[in-house]
Every structure is written in C-alpha cells, then in structure tokens.
C-alpha positions as a Markdown table, in Angstrom:
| # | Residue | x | y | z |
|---|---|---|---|---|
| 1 | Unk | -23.5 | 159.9 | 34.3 |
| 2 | Unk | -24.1 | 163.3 | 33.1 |
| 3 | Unk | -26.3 | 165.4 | 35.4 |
| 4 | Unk | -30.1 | 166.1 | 34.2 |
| 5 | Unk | -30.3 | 168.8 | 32.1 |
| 6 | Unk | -34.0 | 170.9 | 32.5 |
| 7 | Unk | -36.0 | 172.0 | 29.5 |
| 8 | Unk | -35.3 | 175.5 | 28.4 |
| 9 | Unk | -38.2 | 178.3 | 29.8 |
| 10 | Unk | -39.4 | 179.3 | 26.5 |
| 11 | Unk | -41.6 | 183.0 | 25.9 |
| 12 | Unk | -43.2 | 183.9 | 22.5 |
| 13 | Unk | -42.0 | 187.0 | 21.5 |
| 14 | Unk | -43.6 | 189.2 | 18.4 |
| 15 | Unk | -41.5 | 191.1 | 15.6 |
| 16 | Unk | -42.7 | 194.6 | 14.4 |
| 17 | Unk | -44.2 | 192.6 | 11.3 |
| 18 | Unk | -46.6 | 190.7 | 13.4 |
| 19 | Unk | -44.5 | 187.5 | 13.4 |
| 20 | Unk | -44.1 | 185.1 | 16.3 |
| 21 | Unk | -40.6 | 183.2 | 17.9 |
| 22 | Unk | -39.7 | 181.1 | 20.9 |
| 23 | Unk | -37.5 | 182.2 | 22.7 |
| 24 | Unk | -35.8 | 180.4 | 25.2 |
| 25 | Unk | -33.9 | 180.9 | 27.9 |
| 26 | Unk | -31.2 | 177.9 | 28.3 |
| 27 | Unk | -28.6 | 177.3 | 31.4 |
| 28 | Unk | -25.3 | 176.8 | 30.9 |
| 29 | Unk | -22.8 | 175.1 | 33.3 |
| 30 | Unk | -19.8 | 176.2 | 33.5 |
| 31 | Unk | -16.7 | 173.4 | 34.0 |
| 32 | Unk | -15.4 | 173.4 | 37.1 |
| 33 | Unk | -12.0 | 174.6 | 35.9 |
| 34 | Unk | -13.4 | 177.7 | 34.4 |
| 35 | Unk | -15.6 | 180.5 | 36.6 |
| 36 | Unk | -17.8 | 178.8 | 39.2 |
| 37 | Unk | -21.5 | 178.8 | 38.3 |
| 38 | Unk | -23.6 | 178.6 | 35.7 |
| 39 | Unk | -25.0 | 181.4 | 32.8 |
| 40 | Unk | -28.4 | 181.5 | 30.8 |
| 41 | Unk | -28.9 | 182.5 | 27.3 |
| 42 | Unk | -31.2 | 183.0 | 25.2 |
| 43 | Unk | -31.9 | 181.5 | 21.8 |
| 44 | Unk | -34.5 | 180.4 | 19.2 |
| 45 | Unk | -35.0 | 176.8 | 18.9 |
| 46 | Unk | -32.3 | 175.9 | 15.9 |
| 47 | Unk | -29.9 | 177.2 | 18.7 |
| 48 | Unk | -29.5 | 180.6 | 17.2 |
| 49 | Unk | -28.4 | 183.4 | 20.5 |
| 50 | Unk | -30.6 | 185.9 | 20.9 |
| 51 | Unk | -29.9 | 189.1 | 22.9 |
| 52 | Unk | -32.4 | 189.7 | 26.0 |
| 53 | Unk | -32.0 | 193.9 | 26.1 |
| 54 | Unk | -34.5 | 194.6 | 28.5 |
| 55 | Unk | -36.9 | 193.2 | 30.2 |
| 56 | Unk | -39.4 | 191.4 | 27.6 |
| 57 | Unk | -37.2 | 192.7 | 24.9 |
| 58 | Unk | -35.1 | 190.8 | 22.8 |
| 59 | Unk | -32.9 | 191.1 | 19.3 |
| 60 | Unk | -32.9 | 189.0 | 16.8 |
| 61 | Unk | -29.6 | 188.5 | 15.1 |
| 62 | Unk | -30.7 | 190.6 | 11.7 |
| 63 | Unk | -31.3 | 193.3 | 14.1 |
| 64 | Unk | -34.9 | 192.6 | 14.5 |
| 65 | Unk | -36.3 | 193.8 | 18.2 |
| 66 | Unk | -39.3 | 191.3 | 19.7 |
| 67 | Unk | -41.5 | 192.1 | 22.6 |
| 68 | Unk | -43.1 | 189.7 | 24.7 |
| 69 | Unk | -46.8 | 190.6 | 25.0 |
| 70 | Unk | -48.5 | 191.0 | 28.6 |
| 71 | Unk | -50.2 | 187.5 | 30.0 |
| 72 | Unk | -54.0 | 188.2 | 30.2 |
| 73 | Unk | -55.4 | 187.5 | 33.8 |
| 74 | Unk | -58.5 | 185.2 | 33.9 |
C-alpha cells in the first residue's frame, strides 16, 4: 500500500506582464535509504520546478520573476 499522498498547496502568483500561474508547493519523500525526511518544491501544474527566491517570490524557468499578491481581509 503506498502511503496517502496530500494535494499540493497551490498560490497564484502574477508575472510583470500581468499574467497569472499556480504554483504549487509539492512534498517529497525521501526513501529511507537516502537522507531522512522529506523536501517540498515548487512547480506549475505540468510539473515544471519553479524556484521560490524569497518569500512570495518565485522564478519561472525563462527567468521570469512572479509575486504573490497580498490576501484582502474581509
């Protein structure tokens, strides 16, 4: 049986060009062989990694930097 795996935590990030991607943030497990633990990573939905620079910063792989915008409060 293979243990559950939990949906990725996705953000919407937005390019300098106004454009939108999901980005999302995807746990790895690491064998027990290898380092203990797990890793995340991000990545766009077809799988593609995307850096995580800073916090609410990202890069795509062209090079392109997203931002995540602020939440809005009710």
């Amino acid at each position: 049986m293979q243990p559950h795996q939990p949906r990725p935590i996705a953000v919407i990030a937005v390019a300098p060009d106004g454009r939108t991607y999901r980005i999302e943030q995807r746990k790895q497990v690491r064998p027990d062989d290898d380092a203990p633990g797990t890793f995340f990573y991000c990545c766009l939905p077809d799988g593609q990694v995307v850096d995580h620079i800073a916090y609410g910063t990202y890069q795509l792989p062209d090079g392109t930097i997203l931002r995540t915008r602020r939440s809005r409060m009710p």
